[in-house]
Every structure is written in structure tokens, then in C-alpha cells.
VMD Tcl script that builds the backbone (N, CA, C; Angstrom):
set m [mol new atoms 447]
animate dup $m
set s [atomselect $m all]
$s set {name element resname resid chain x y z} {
  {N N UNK 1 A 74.667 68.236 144.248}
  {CA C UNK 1 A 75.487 68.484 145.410}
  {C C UNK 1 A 76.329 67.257 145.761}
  {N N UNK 2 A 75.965 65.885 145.805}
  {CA C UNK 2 A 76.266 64.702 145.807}
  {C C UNK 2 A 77.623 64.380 144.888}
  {N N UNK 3 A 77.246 64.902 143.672}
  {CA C UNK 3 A 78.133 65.295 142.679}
  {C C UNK 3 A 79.615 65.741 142.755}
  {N N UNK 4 A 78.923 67.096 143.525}
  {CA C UNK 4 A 80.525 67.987 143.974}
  {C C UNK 4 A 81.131 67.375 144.835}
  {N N UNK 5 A 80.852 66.370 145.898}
  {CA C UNK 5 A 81.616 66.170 146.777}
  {C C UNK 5 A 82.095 65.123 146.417}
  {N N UNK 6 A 82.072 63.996 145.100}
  {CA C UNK 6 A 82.803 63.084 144.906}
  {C C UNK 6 A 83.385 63.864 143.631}
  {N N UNK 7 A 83.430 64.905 143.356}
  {CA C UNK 7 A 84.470 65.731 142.604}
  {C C UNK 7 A 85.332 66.129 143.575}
  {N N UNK 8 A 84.749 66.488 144.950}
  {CA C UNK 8 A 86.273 67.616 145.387}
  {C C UNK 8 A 87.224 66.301 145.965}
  {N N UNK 9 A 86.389 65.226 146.473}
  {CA C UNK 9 A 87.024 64.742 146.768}
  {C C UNK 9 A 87.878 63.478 146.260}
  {N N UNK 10 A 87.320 63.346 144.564}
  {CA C UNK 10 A 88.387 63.337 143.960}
  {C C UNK 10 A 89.843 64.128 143.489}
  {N N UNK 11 A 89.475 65.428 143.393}
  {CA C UNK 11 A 90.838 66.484 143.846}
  {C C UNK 11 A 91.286 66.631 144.478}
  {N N UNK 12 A 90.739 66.246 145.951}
  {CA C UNK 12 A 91.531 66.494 146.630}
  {C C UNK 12 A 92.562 65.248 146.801}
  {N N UNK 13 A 92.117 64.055 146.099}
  {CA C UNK 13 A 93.327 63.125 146.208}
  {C C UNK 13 A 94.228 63.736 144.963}
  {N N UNK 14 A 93.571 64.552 144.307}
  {CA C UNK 14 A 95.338 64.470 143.271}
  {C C UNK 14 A 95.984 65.572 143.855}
  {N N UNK 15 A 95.650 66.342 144.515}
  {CA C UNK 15 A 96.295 67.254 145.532}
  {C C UNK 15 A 97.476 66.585 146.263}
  {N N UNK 16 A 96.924 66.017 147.181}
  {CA C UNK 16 A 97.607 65.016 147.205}
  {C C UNK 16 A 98.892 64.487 146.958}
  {N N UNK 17 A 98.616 63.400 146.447}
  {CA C UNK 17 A 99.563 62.804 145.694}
  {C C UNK 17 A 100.172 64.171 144.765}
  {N N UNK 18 A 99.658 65.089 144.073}
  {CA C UNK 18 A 100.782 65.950 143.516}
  {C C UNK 18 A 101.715 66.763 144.189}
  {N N UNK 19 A 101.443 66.646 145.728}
  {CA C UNK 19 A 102.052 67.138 146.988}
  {C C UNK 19 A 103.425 66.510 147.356}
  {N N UNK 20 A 102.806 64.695 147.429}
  {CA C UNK 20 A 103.499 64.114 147.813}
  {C C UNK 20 A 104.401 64.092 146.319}
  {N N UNK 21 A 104.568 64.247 145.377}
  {CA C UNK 21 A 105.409 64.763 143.978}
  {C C UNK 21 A 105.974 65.419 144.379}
  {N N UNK 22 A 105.704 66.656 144.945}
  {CA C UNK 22 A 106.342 67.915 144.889}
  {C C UNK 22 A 107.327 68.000 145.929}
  {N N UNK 23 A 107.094 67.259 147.206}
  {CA C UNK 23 A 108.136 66.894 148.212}
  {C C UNK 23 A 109.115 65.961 148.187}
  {N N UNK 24 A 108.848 65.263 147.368}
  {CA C UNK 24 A 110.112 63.612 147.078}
  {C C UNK 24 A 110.803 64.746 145.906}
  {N N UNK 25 A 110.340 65.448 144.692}
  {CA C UNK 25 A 111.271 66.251 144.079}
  {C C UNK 25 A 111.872 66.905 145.065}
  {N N UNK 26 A 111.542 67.650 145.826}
  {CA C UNK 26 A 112.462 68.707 146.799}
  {C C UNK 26 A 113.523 68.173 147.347}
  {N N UNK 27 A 113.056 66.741 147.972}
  {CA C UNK 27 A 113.986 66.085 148.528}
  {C C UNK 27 A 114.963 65.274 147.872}
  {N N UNK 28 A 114.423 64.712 146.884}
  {CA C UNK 28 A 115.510 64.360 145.802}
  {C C UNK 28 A 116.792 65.174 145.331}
  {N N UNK 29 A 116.328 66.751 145.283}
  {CA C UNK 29 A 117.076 67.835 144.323}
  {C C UNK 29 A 117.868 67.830 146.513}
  {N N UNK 30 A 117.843 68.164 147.040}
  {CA C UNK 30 A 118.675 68.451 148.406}
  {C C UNK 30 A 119.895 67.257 148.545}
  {N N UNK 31 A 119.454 65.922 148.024}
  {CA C UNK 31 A 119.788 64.568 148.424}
  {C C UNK 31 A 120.982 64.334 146.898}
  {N N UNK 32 A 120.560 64.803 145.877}
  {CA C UNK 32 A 121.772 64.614 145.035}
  {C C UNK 32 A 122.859 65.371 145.421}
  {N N UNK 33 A 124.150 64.764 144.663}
  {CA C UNK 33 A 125.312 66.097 144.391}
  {C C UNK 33 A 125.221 66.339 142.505}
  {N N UNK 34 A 124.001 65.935 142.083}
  {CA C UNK 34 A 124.198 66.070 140.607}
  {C C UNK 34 A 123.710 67.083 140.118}
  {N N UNK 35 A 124.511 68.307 139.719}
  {CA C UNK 35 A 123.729 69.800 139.468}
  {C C UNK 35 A 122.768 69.655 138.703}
  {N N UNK 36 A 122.881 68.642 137.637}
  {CA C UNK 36 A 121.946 68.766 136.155}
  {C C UNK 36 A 120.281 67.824 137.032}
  {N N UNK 37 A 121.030 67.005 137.715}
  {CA C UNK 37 A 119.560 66.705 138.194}
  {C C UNK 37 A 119.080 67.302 139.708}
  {N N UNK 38 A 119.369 68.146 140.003}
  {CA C UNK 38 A 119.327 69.169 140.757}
  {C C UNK 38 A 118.242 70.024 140.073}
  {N N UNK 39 A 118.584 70.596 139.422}
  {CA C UNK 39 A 117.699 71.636 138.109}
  {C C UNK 39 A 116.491 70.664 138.026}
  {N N UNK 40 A 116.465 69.232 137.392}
  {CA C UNK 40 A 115.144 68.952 137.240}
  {C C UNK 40 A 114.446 68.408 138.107}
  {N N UNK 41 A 115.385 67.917 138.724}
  {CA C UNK 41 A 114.204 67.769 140.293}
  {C C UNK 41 A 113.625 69.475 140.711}
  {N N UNK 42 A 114.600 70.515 140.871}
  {CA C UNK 42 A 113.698 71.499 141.156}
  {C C UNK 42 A 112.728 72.433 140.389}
  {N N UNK 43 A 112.741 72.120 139.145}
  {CA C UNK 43 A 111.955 72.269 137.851}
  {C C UNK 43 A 110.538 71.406 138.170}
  {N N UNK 44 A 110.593 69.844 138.424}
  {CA C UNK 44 A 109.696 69.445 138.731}
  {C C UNK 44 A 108.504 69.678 139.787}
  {N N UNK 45 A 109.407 70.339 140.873}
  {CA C UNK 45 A 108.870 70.620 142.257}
  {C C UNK 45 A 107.584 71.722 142.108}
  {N N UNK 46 A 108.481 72.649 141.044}
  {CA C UNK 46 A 107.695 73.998 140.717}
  {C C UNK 46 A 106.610 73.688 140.196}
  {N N UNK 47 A 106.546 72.726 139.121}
  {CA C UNK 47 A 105.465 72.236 138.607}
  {C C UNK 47 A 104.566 71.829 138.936}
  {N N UNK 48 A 104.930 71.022 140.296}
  {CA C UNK 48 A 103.853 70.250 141.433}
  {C C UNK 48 A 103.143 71.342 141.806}
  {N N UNK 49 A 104.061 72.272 142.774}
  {CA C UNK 49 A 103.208 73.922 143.436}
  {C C UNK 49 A 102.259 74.069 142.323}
  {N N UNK 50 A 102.563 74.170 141.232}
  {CA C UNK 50 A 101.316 75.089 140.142}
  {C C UNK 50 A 100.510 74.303 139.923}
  {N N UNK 51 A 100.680 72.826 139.626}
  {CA C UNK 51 A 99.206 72.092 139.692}
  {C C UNK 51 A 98.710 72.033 140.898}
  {N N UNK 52 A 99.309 71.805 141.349}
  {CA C UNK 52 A 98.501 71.591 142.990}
  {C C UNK 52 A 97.346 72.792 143.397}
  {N N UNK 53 A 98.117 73.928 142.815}
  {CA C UNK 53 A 97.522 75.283 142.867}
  {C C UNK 53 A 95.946 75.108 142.005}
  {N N UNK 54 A 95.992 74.653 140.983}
  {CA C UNK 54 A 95.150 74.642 140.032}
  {C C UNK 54 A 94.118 73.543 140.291}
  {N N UNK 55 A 94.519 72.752 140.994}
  {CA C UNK 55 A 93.246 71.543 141.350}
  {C C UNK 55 A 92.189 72.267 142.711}
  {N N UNK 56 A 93.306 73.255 143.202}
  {CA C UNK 56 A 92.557 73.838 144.609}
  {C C UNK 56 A 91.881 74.671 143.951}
  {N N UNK 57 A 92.022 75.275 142.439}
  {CA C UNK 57 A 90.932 76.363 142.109}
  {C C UNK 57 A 89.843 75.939 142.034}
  {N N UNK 58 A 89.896 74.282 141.081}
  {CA C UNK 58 A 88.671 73.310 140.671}
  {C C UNK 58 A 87.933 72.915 141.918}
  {N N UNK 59 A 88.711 72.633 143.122}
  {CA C UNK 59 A 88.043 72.678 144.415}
  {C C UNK 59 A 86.663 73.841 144.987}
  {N N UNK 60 A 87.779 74.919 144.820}
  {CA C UNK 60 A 86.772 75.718 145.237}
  {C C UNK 60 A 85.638 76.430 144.462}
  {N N UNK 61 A 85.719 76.014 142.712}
  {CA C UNK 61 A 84.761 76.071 142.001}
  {C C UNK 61 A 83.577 74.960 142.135}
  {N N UNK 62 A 83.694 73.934 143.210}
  {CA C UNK 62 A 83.092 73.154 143.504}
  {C C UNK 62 A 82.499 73.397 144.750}
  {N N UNK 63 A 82.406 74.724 145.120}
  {CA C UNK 63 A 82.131 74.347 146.719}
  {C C UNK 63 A 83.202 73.860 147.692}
  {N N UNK 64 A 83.787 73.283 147.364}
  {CA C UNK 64 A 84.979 72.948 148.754}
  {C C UNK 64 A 86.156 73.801 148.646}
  {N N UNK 65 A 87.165 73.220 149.871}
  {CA C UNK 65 A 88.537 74.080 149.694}
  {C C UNK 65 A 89.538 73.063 150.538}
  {N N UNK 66 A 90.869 73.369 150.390}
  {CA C UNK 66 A 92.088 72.553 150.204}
  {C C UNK 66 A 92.731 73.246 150.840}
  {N N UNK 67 A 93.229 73.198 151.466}
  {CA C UNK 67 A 94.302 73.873 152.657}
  {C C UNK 67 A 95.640 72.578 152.522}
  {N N UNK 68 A 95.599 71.490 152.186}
  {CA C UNK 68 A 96.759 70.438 151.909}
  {C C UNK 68 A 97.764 71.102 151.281}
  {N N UNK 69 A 98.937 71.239 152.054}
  {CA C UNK 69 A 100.149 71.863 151.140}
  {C C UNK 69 A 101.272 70.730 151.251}
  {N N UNK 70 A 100.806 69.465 152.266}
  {CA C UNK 70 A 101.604 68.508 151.793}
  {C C UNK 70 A 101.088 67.226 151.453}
  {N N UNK 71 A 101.584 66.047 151.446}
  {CA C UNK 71 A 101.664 65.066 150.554}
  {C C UNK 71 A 99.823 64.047 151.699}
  {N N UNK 72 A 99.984 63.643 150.586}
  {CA C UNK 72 A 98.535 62.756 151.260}
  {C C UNK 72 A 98.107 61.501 152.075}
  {N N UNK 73 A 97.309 61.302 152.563}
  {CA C UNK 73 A 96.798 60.490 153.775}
  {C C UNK 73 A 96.275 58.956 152.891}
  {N N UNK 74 A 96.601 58.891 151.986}
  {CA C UNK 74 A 95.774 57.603 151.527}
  {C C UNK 74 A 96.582 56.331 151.374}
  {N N UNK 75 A 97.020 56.272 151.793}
  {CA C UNK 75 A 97.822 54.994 151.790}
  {C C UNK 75 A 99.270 54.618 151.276}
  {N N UNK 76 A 99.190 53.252 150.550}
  {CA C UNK 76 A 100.097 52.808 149.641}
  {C C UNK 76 A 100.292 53.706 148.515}
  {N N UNK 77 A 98.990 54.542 147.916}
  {CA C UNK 77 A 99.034 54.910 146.868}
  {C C UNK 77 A 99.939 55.807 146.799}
  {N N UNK 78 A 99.995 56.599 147.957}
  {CA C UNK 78 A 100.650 58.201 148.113}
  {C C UNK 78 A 102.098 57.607 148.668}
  {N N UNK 79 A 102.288 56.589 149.315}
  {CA C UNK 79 A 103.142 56.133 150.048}
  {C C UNK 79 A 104.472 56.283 149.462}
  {N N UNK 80 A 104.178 55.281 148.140}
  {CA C UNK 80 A 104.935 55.413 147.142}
  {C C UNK 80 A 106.351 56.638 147.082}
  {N N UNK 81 A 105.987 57.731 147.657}
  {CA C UNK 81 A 107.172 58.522 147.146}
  {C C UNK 81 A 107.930 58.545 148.410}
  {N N UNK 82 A 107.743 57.645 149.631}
  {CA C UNK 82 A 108.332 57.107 151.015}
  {C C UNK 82 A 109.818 56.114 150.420}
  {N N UNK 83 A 109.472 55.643 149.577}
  {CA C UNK 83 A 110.790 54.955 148.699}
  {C C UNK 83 A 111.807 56.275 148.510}
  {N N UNK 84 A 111.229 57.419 147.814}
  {CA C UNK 84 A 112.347 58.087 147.453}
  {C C UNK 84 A 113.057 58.392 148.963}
  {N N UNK 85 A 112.215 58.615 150.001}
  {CA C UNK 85 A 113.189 58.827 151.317}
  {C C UNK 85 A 114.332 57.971 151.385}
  {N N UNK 86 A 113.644 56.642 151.597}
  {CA C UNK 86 A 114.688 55.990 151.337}
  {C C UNK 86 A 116.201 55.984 150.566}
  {N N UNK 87 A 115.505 56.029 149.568}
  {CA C UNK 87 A 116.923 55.690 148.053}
  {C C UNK 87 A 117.665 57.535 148.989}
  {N N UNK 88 A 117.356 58.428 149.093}
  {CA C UNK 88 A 117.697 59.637 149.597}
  {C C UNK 88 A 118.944 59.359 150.636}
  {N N UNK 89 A 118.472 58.402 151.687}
  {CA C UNK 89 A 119.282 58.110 152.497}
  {C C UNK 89 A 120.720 57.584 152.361}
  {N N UNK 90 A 120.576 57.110 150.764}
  {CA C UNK 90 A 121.808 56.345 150.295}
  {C C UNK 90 A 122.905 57.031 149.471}
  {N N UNK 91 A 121.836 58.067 148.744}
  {CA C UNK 91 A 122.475 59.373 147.939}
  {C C UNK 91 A 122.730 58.874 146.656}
  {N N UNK 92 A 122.463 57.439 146.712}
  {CA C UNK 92 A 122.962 57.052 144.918}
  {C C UNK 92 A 121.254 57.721 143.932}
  {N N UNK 93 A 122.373 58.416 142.927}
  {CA C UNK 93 A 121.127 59.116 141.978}
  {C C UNK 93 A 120.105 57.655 141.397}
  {N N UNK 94 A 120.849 56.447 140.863}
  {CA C UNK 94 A 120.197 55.344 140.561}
  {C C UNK 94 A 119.208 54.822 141.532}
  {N N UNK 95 A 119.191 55.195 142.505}
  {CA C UNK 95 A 118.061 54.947 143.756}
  {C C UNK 95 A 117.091 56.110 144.020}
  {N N UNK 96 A 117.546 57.078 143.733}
  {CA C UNK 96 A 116.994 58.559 143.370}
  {C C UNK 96 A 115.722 57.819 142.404}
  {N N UNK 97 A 116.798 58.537 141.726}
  {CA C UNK 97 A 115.507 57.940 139.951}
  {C C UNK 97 A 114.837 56.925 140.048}
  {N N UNK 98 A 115.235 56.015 140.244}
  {CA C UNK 98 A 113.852 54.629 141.077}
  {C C UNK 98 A 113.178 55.135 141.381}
  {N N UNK 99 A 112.619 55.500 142.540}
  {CA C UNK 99 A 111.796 56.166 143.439}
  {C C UNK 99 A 111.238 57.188 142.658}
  {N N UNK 100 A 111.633 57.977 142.485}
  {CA C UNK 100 A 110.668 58.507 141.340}
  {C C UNK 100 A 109.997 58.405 140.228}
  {N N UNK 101 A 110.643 57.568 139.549}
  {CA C UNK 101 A 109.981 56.387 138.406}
  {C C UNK 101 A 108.701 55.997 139.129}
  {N N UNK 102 A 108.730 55.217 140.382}
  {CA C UNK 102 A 107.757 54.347 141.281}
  {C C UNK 102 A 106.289 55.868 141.488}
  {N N UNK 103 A 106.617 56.573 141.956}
  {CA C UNK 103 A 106.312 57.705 142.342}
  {C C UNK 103 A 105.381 58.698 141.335}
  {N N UNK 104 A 105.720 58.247 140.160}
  {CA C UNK 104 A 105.546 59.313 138.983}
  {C C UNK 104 A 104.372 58.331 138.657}
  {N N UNK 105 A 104.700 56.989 138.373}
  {CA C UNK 105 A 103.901 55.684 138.255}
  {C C UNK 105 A 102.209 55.742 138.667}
  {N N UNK 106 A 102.471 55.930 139.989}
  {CA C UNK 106 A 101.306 55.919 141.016}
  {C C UNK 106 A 100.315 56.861 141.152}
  {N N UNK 107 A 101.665 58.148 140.649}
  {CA C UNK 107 A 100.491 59.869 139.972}
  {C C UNK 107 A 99.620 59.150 139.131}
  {N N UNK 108 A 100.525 58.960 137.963}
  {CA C UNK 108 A 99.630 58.330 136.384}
  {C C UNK 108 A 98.182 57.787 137.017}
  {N N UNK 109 A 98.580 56.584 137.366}
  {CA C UNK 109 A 97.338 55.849 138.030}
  {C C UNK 109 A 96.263 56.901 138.412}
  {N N UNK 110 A 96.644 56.975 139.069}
  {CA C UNK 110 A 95.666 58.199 139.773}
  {C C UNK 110 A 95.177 59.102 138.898}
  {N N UNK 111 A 95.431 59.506 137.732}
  {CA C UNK 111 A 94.842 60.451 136.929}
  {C C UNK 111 A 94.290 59.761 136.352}
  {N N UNK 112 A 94.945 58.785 135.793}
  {CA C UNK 112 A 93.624 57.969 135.049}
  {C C UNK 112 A 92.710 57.303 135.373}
  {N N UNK 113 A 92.919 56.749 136.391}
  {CA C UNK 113 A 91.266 56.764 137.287}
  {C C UNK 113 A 90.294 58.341 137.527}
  {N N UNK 114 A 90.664 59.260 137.553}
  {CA C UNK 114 A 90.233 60.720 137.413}
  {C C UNK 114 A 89.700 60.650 136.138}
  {N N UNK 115 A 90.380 60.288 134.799}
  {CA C UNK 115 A 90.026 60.653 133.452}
  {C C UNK 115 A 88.860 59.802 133.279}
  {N N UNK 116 A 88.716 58.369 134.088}
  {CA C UNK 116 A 88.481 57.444 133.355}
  {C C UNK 116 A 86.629 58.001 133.843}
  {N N UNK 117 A 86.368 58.820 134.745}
  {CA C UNK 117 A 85.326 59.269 134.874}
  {C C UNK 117 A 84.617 60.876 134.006}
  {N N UNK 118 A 84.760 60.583 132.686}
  {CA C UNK 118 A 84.543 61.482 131.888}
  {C C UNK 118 A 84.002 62.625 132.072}
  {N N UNK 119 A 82.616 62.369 132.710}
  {CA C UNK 119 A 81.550 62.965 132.942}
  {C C UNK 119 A 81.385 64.105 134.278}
  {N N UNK 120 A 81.708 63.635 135.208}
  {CA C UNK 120 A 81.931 63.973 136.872}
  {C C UNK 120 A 83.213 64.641 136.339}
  {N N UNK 121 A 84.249 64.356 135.666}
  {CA C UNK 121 A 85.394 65.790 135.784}
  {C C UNK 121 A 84.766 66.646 134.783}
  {N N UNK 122 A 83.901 66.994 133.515}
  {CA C UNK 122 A 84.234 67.659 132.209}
  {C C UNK 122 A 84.384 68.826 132.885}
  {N N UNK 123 A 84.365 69.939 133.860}
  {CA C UNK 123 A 84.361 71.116 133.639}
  {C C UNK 123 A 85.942 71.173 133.715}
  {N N UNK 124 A 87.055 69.906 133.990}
  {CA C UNK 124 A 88.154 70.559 134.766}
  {C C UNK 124 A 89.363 69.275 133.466}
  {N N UNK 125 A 88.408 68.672 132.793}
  {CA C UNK 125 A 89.029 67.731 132.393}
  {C C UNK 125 A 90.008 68.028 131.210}
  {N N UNK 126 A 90.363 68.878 131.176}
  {CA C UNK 126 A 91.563 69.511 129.994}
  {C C UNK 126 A 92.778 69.816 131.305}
  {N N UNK 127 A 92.394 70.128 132.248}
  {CA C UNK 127 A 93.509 70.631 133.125}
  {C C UNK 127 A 93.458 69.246 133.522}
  {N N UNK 128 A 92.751 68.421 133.876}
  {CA C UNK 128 A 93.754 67.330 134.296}
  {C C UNK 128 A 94.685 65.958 133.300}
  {N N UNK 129 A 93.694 66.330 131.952}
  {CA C UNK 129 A 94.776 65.955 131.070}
  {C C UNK 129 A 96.444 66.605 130.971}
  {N N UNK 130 A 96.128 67.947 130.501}
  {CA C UNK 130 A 97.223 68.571 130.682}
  {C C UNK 130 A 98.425 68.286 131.396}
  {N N UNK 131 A 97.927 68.400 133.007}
  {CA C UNK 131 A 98.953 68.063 134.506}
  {C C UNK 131 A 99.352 66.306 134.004}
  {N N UNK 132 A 98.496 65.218 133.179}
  {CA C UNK 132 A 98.619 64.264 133.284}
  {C C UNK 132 A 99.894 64.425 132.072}
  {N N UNK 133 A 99.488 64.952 130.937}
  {CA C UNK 133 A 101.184 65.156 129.970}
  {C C UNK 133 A 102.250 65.305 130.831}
  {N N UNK 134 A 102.058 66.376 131.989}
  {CA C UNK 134 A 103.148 66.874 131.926}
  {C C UNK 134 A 104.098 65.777 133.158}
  {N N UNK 135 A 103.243 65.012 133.688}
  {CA C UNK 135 A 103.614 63.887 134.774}
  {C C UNK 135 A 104.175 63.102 133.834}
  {N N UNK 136 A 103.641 62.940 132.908}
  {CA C UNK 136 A 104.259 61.531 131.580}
  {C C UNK 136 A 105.894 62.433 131.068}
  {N N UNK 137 A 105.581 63.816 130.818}
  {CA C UNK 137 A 107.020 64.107 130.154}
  {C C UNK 137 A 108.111 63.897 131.138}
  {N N UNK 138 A 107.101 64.003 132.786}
  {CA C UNK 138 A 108.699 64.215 133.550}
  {C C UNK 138 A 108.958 63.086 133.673}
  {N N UNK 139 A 108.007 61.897 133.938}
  {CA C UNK 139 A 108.463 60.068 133.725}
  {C C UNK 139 A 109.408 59.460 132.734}
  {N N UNK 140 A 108.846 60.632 131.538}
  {CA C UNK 140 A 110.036 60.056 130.667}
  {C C UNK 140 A 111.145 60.632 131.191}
  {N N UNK 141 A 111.395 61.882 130.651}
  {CA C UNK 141 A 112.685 62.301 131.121}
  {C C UNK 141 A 113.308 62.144 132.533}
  {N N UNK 142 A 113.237 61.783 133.614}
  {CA C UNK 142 A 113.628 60.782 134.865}
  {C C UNK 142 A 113.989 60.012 133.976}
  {N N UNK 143 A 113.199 58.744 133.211}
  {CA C UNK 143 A 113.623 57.424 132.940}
  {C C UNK 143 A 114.972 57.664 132.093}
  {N N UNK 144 A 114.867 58.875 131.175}
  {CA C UNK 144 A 116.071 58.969 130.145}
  {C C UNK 144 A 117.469 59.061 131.041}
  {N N UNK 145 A 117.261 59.407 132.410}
  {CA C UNK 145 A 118.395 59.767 132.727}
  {C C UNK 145 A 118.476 58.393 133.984}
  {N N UNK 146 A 117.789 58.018 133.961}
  {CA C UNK 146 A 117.919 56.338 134.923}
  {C C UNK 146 A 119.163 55.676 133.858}
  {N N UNK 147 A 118.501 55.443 132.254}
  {CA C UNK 147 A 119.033 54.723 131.377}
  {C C UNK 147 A 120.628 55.278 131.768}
  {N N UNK 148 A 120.632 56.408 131.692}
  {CA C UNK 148 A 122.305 57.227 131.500}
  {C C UNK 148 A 122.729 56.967 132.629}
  {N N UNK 149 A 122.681 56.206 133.572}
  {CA C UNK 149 A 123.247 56.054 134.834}
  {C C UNK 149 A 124.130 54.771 135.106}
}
mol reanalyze $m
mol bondsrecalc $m
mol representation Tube
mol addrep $m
């Protein structure tokens, strides 16, 4: 029982933080005038909703439940995508993409402190590899288009 609750409440920080993802994309894709990164900021966003969705299943296969539909209470860690407000305010996409670079950064972290506990995730630990690819593909591709800027 001890168990589950430093499981949920390890999910519930990537909830979280994949919240606070899913809202700096939203706000990013509102804050450009760049259609093409428009599309992947709101491509990304979608992605956040469905993991986010999927960590609340692992939640409640644990006994707990997640009602968080936005971004998280923990600090610096989550804070992080408070930059993209910022760069938002300025409208330059190169301040955009920063902030999300920073942002995408701080997910990683966070999963791999999740991974790095083998044992305490295995029932869920393919889905959080998975969500962790797909945070790395969108880091890259952000960064590819930082470079093009």
C-alpha cells in the first residue's frame, strides 16, 4: 500500500508537468503568427491530453485518482514552462522555441527520475518510456526548427 502511494504520487507529478506541456504548447500555438508552427505546437498539445490521460489510468490502477487538468504545483521544476509565458509576450518564435526547449528539458528530467526507479514503475514502465520518446522526438523537432530561425 506504501508502495502505491509513492507510485501515484509519482504520476501524479508527470501529470503534471505533462499539463504544464500541454498549456505552454497551447499557448505557444495562440502566441505565434507561424502556421507551420502553429500545427506543431497544436500537434504537441494533443499529445500532452493523451498522455496525461494515460498516467491518470496508471493512477487509478493504483488506487488513487487525478482530477489535475492543469499544469503542476511543484516548483521550479514545473515552473519552467512560465518562461514560455514570457518569450509569448514578445511573440518572437526564437523566444517561443527557447522556452520550450527549457520546458521539454525539465519533462525529460522528470521521466528519468521515474525510469530510474525500475521496480516501483514495472507495471506502467513501457508507457512511460514510450511518452518519454515521444517528449525527446518533440525536443528534437522544436530544436530543428530553433536552428532554422
Amino acid at each position: 500500500m506504501e508502495n502505491d502511494k509513492e507510485i501515484i504520487s509519482d504520476l501524479k507529478d508527470l501529470v503534471g508537468i505533462i499539463n504544464d506541456g500541454k498549456e505552454g504548447y497551447e499557448s505557444a500555438a495562440e502566441a505565434t503568427d507561424n502556421p507551420e508552427l502553429k500545427a506543431l505546437f497544436a500537434k504537441y498539445s494533443a499529445q500532452r491530453s493523451v498522455y496525461a490521460q494515460e498516467l491518470k489510468s496508471h493512477i487509478a490502477t493504483h488506487g488513487g485518482e487525478s482530477t489535475n487538468e492543469e499544469g503542476g504545483v511543484l516548483g521550479a521544476l514545473h515552473r519552467t514552462w512560465i518562461d514560455i509565458k514570457q518569450a509569448l509576450s514578445s511573440k518572437e518564435d526564437a523566444a517561443i522555441l527557447g522556452a520550450i526547449v527549457t520546458g521539454e528539458k525539465a519533462a525529460l528530467e522528470k521521466y528519468d527520475s521515474a525510469l530510474e526507479d525500475y521496480v516501483e514503475h514495472a507495471d506502467h514502465i513501457e508507457l512511460l518510456r514510450k511518452q518519454r520518446t515521444g517528449i525527446t522526438e518533440a525536443l528534437s523537432a522544436i530544436e530543428s526548427h530553433q536552428i532554422l530561425e
